[in-house]
N, C-alpha and C positions, 0 to 999 in steps of 0.2 A: 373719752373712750376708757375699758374696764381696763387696768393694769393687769398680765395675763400672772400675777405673783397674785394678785386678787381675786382670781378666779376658782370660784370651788364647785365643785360638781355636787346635784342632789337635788332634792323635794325640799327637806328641811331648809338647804343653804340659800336656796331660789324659790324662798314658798311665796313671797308678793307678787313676782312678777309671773311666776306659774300661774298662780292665781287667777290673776289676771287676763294673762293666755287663755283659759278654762273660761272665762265668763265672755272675751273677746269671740272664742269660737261657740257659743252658745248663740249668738246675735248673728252668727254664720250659719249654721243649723238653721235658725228660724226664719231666714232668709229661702230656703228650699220649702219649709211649713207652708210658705203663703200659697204655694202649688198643688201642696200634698192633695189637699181635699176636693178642689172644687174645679180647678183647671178643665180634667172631662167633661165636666157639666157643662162648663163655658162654650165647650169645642162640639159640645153635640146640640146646646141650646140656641145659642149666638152666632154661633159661625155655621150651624145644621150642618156639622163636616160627618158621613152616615158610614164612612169604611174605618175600620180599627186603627189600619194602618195611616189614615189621615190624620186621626185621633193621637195616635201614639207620635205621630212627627215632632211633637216640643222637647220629648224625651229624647231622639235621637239627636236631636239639634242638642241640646244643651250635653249628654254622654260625648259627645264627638268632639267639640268645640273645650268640655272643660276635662275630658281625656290630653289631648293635642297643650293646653297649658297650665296643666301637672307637670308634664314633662320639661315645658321650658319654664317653671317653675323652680325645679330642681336646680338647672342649670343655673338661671339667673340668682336666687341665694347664694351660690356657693360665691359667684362673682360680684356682684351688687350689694349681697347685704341681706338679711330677714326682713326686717325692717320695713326696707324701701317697697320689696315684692308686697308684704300686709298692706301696707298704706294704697297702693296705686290700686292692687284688688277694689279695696274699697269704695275706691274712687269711681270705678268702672258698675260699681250695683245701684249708685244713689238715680242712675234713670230707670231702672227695673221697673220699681213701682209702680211708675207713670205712665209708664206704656202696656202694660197689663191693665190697669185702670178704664186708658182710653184707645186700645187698639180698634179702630175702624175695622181692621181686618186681620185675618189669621197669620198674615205673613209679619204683621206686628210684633203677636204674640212672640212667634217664631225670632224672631230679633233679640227681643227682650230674653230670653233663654242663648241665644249666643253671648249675650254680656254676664245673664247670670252665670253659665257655663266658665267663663273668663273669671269672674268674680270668684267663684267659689274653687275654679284651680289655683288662684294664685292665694286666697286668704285661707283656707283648708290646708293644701298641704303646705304652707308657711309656717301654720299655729301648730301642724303636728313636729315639723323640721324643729322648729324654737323651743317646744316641750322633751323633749329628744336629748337636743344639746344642751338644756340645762339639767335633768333627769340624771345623766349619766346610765352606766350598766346596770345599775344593782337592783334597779326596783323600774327598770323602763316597760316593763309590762303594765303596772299599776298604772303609771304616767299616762299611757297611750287609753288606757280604758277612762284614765278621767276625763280626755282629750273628748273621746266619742260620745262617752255620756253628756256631756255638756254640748255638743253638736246635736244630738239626736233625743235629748231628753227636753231641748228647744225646740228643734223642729216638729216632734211631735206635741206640745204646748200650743206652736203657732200653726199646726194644721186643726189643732181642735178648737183654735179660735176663731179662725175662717170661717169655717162650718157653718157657728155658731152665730156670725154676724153676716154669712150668705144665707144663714134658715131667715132670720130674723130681717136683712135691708136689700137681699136679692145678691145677684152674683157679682154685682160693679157696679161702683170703685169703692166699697165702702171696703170691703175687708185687707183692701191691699194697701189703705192709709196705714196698715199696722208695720206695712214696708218699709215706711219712708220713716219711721221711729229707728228701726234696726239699722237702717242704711246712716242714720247718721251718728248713732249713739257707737256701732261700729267704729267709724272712721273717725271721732271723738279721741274713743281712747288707745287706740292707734298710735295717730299720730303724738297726741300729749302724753301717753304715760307707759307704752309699749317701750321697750329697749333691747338694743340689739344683741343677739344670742350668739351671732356668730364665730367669736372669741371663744364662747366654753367649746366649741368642734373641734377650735386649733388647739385649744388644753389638752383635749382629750385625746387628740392625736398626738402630741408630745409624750403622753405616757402609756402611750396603747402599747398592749406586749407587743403589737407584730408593728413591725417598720412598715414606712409609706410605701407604696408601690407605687408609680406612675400607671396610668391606667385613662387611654381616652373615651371618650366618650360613647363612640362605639362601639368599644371593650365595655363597657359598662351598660350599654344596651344589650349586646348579645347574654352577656353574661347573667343578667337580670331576669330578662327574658327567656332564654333559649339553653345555655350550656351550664350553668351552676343548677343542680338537681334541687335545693334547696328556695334558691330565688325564684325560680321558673316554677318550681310549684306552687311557692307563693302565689306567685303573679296570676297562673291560671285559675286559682281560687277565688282570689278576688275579684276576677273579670265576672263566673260564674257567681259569685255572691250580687253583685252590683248586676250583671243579668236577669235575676229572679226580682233583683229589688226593680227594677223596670219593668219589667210585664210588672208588680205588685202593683206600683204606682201609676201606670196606666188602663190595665185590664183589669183592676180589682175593684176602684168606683163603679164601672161601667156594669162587672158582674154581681156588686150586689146592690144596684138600681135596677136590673132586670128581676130579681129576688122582691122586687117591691120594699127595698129598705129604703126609709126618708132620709133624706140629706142631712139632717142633724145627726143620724146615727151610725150615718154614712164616716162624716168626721170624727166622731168615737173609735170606727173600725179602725178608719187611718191611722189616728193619732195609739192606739195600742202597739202594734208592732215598732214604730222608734221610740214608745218609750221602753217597751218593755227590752228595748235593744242597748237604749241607754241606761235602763237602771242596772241591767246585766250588765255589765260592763266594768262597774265598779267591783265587782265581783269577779271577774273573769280574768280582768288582765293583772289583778295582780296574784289569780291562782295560778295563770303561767308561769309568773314570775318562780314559782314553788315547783308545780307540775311538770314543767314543759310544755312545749306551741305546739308538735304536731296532731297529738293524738284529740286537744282541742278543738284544732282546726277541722279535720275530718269529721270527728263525731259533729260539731255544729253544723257542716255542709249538712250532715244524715237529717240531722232535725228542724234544718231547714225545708231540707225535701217534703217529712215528716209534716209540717204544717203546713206546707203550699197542697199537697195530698187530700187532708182533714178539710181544708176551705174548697178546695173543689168537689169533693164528696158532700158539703151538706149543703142544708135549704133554709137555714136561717141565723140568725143573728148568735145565735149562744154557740154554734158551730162555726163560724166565720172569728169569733172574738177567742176562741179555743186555738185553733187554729195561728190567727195574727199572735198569739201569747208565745206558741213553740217557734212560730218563725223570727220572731225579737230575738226569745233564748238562742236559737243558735247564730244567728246573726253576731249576737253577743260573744256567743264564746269563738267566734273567730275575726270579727274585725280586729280588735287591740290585738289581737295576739300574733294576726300576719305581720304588722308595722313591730309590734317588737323581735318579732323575728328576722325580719331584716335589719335593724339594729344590731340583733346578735352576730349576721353575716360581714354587714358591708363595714370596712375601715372607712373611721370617722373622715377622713381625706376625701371618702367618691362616697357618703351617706347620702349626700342630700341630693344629688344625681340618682342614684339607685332609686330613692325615695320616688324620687317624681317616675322613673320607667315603671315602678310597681301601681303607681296610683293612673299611669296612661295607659297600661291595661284594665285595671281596674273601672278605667270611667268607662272604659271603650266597653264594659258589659251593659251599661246601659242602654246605648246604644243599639247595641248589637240584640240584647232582650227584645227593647221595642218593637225592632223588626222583625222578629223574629215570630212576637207573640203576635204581632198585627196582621202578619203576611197568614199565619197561622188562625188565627181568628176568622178572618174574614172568608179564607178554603174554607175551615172546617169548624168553625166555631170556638167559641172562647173556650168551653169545655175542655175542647183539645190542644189549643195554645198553652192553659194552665197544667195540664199533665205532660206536656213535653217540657216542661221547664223546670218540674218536678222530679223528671226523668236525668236531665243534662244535672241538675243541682246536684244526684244524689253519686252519679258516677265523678262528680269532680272531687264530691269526700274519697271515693275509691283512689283517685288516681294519688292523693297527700297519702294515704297508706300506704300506698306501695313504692312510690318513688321517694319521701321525701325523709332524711333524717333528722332526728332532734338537731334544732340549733343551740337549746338554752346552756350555755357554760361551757360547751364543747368548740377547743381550738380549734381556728379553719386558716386556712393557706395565707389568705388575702385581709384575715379580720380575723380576731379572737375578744373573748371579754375577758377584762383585767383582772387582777386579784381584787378581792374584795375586804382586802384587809382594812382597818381605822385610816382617817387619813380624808385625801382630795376625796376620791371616787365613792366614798362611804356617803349614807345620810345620816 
């Protein structure tokens, strides 16, 4: 174990094992890819399931299931270890593969998405927790965006690869062998060359300006959630971000295969919006760092809206790919920047508890999209599932205007960010 006299906070000081975390949570990403593209296809060709919202089920399965452990994700790092939580995740994806492959039936599928749901709360928000505590203050906007770009600049790689090998060898099982490459190269370097982060949390709490505060659990739920102006805006952004991104990822194959777009270019459309989320990103989070979160946060809700708008207004490929480009960009400039804004709020002591209540709202929009667009789809058609989600995405930039104040550099009661003078905290 790291001697805590050994311990230095930063990118520069922790650039191997950041690294690492970075290329670990790209092999997480690509893990969601194997779905991206071609899952609807599966679910309206193979299983002929004909209402939206039967269609849209694997989405709620897996938002609910990996909402529900995020949260005891959180929990379980602070008391177990990083470490343990990445490895066991792993452990939990390597049948994924296999049962998408060869699911007899739709309740298969469904299965298979409650482990990936499992999977990707606990190695997700594990690799963000780990990038976090070795990051330090000074540049944890930057951190967090190379976190997502390498999550989402994978998984849209491994939805464009699906595609490509469901155009070419049909929908199953050939494209989902590419799962069983991630599921093990994953949990590879995991367990051999991962190391545990959670020593640089207690450093950083030993020199955090503000003293510990005891604080249980459900003080840290409400507080996340509901009573800190700051968190709770977080929190409801994120839910509506991962909202939009659910109806995208179940009603967007479906609307442009009614478009008569072929499934090869089907997989192009997919795989634009997370990369274009992920190469934004490198970009973004660490203009927070400079900028500030909130005014980030909100304008991306707007241009989120903005391209979900654009894609449902047009009728072919050059308008849907326009479209998928603004909604990456704003996705972009607000995932990194919600996570380092809670950074900037929570004392490193209840971080990685907060972490996990911001990312069990956050799943729980998936979820809650699906249903939403399906229950909606199937009344009134997809047309109007897509503009009500257009609708809900552009009032949740409203509600960060109005409620939510800058976090970056600004003391708070319970957590502040330290001086950034030469030294531990510096890179």
């Amino acid at each position: 174990m790291t001697s805590s006299r050994s311990i230095r906070l930063g990118l520069r000081a922790n650039l191997a094992q950041f690294s690492l975390l970075v290329v670990v949570n790209a092999f997480v990403g690509a893990m969601i890819g194997l779905e991206r593209t071609i899952l609807p296809a599966i679910a309206e060709d193979e299983f002929h399931l004909a209402a939206h919202a039967a269609v849209l089920s694997f989405i709620v399965v897996f938002g609910v299931t990996k909402a529900l452990t995020n949260y005891f994700a959180g929990r379980l790092s602070d008391r177990v270890g990083r470490k343990r939580v990445l490895v066991g995740g792993w452990v939990v994806a390597l049948p994924v593969p296999f049962l998408l492959m060869w699911a007899p039936t739709w309740g298969w599928v469904l299965a298979a998405n409650v482990l990936l749901g499992i999977s990707q709360g606990l190695t997700w928000s594990t690799t963000v927790i780990m990038k976090i505590d070795l990051a330090g203050p000074a540049r944890r906007g930057f951190a967090m965006g190379l976190n997502e770009f390498a999550g989402y600049g994978a998984l849209a790689v491994s939805a464009l690869a699906t595609g490509y090998v469901a155009a070419t060898y049909g929908l199953r099982p050939d494209p989902f062998y590419l799962g069983i490459g991630f599921a093990v190269v994953g949990l590879a370097l995991s367990v051999l060359l991962v190391r545990e982060t959670q020593g640089h949390a207690h450093h950083e709490a030993k020199h955090h300006a503000t003293p510990v505060v005891a604080m249980s659990q459900r003080e840290i739920f409400m507080r996340t959630s509901f009573t800190d102006r700051e968190l709770s805006s977080i929190s409801q952004a994120g839910l509506v971000n991962n909202l939009n991104d659910g109806m995208a990822w179940g009603l967007f194959p479906l609307f442009y295969a009614a478009a008569d777009v072929s499934l090869e270019r089907i997989g192009w459309l997919a795989a634009i919006y997370p990369a274009m989320q992920g190469l934004g990103q490198l970009i973004t989070g660490r203009l927070s760092d400079r900028v500030g979160r909130k005014w980030l946060i909100a304008s991306g809700m707007w241009v989120q809206a903005a391209g979900i708008v654009l894609i449902v207004m047009s009728s072919g490929v050059v308008g849907f790919a326009t479209g998928s480009v603004l909604l990456g960009a704003g996705t972009a400039m607000v995932y990194p920047t919600l996570l380092a804004a809670i950074g900037d709020v929570a004392h490193p002591s209840w971080r990685a508890s907060s972490v996990g209540v911001y990312r069990l709202w956050r799943d729980l929009g998936y979820a809650i999209g699906a249903v939403i667009a399906g229950i909606t789809a199937d009344a009134l058609g997809i047309h109007a599932a897509i503009w009500v989600v257009a609708a809900v995405t552009f009032a949740s930039g409203v509600v960060v205007a109005v409620r939510m104040h800058e976090t970056l550099g600004r003391e708070r009661r319970f957590g502040s960010m330290p001086p950034r003078g030469p030294g531990r905290h510096g890179d």
